[in-house]
N, C-alpha and C positions, 0 to 999 in steps of 0.2 A: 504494500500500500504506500501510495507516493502522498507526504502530505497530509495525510488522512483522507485521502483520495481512492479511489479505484484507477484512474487514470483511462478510465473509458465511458462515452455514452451512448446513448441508444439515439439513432437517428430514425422520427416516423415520415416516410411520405405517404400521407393518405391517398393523394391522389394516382398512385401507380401503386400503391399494397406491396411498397419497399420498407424494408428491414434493413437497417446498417450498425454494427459495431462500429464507434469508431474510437481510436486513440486520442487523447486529449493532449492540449499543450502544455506543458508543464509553466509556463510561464506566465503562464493565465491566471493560474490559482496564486503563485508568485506576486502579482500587480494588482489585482482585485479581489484575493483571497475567498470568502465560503459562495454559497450559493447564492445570492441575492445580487452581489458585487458580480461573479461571472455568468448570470443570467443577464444583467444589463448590457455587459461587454457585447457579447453576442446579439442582443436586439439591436444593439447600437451599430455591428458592424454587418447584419444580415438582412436587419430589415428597413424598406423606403421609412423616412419621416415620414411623409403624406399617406401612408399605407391606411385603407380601411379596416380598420380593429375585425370586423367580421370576413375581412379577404382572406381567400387562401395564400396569400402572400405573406399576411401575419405570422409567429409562430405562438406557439401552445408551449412552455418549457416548464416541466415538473421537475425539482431538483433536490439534491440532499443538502442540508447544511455540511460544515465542512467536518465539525465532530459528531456527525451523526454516526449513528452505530461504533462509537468508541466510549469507553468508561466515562467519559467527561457528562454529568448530570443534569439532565433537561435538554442534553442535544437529541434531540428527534424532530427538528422541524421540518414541512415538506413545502419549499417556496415554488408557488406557481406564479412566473410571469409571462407576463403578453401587453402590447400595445388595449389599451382600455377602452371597451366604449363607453365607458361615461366619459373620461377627461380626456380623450384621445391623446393622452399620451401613454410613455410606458406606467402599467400597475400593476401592481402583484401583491398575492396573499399568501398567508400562511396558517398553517395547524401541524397540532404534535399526532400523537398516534405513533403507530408502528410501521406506516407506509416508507417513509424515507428509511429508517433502518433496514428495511426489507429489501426495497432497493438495491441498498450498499451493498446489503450482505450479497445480492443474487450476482453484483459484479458491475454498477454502474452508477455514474453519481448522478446523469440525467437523463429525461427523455423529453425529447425534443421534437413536436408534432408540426408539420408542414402540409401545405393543398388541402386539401376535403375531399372525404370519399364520397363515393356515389350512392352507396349504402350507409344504413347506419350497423357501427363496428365498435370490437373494442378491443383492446390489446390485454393481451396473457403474458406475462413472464414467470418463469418457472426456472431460476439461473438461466442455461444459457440454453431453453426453451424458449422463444418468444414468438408470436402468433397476434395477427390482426384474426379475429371471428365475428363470425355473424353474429349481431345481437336483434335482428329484426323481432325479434319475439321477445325481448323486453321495453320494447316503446311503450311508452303510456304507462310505466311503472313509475310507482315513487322510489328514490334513493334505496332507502332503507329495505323496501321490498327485495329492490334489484339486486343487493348485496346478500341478502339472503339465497337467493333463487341461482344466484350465478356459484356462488360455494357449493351448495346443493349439485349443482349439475357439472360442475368440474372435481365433486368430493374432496374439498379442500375446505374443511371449516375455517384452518384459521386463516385460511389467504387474507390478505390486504386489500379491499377495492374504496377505489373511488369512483361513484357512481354520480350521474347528476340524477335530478326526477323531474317532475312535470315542469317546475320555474324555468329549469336548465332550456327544456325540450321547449318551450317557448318563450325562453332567452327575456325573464322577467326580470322586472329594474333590482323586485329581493329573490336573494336565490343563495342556497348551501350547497355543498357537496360534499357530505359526510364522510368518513370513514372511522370504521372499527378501533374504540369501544368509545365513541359519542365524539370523535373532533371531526372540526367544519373548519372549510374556510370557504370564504362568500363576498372578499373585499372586492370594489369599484369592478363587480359582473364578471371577473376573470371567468368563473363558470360557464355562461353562455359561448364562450368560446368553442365549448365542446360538440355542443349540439350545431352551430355553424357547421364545423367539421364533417356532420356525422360520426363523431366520436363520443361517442356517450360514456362510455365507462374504460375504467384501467382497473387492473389487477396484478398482485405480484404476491407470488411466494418461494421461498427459500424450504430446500430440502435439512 
């Protein structure tokens, strides 16, 4: 582990149902250190200013803090950033839980979602398992339902998801996006990003 790093992220493109490992820069973590600082980095350097928050030109970036999943005390936060549409600028949220731990631990500090699918989808990670699937049969589920149903159907109680629910699905001004045992985050609409997408839900478990 570089850093308290993995030194790898997951790259989504939804629009072609590409999957990329990819090696991170070490220098990156070096000049803007944890999550939130090299989430910026990257919006800054990949995405248009003018870009519309709901384009698929925007990115989606789920990421670990930088001591998450290490001994150090109340590192588990999982920052999602994205260009905003309330402020149109960059905004980003955060919640603890066990999702960025799980993350780390499966081998990656981010996942980083691009284009919009044609379908609506949701990615599986399972280490170095990872899978865009069909989720057309949990639309019109709330959150909390869908995290049930999708552990259920993958036999995975204690997997991690993060699921949006009806607010997400039409990208309401309030909106949460839960995850396992009760943390949200729901700051300036990052959520609605998902359902743009057709990306409604993520999940991650560690053997």
């Amino acid at each position: 582990m570089r850093y308290a790093e993995t030194g790898f992220n997951l790259e989504i493109d939804l629009t072609r149902g590409s999957i990329e490992r990819v090696q991170t820069d070490p220098r990156l973590t070096e000049l803007h250190l944890g999550g939130l600082g090299t989430n910026a980095k990257i919006l800054w350097d990949r995405v248009p200013a003018d870009v519309e928050p709901f384009s698929p030109d925007n990115l989606l970036i789920f990421a670990t803090g930088l001591l998450c999943g290490t001994p150090a005390p109340g590192a588990n936060r999982t920052i999602i950033s994205t260009y905003s549409p309330q402020t149109l600028f960059m905004g980003y949220s955060m919640m603890g839980g066990f999702l960025a731990p799980e993350l780390k631990y499966a081998g990656y500090d981010k996942v980083i979602f691009r284009g919009k699918s044609p379908t609506l989808v949701y990615l599986w990670i399972n280490n170095d398992k990872v899978e865009l699937r069909d989720a057309s049969h949990l639309r019109g589920k709330g959150a909390i339902e869908t995290a049930e149903l999708i552990r259920q159907e993958l036999k995975e109680p204690k997997a991690q998801v993060a699921a949006i629910g009806l607010a997400g699905e039409n990208r309401g001004q309030i909106q949460c996006q839960p995850t396992w045992p009760g943390r949200r985050h729901g700051r300036q609409r990052v959520k609605g990003h998902s359902r743009s997408r057709n990306k409604g839900r993520q999940y991650c478990q560690t053997g």
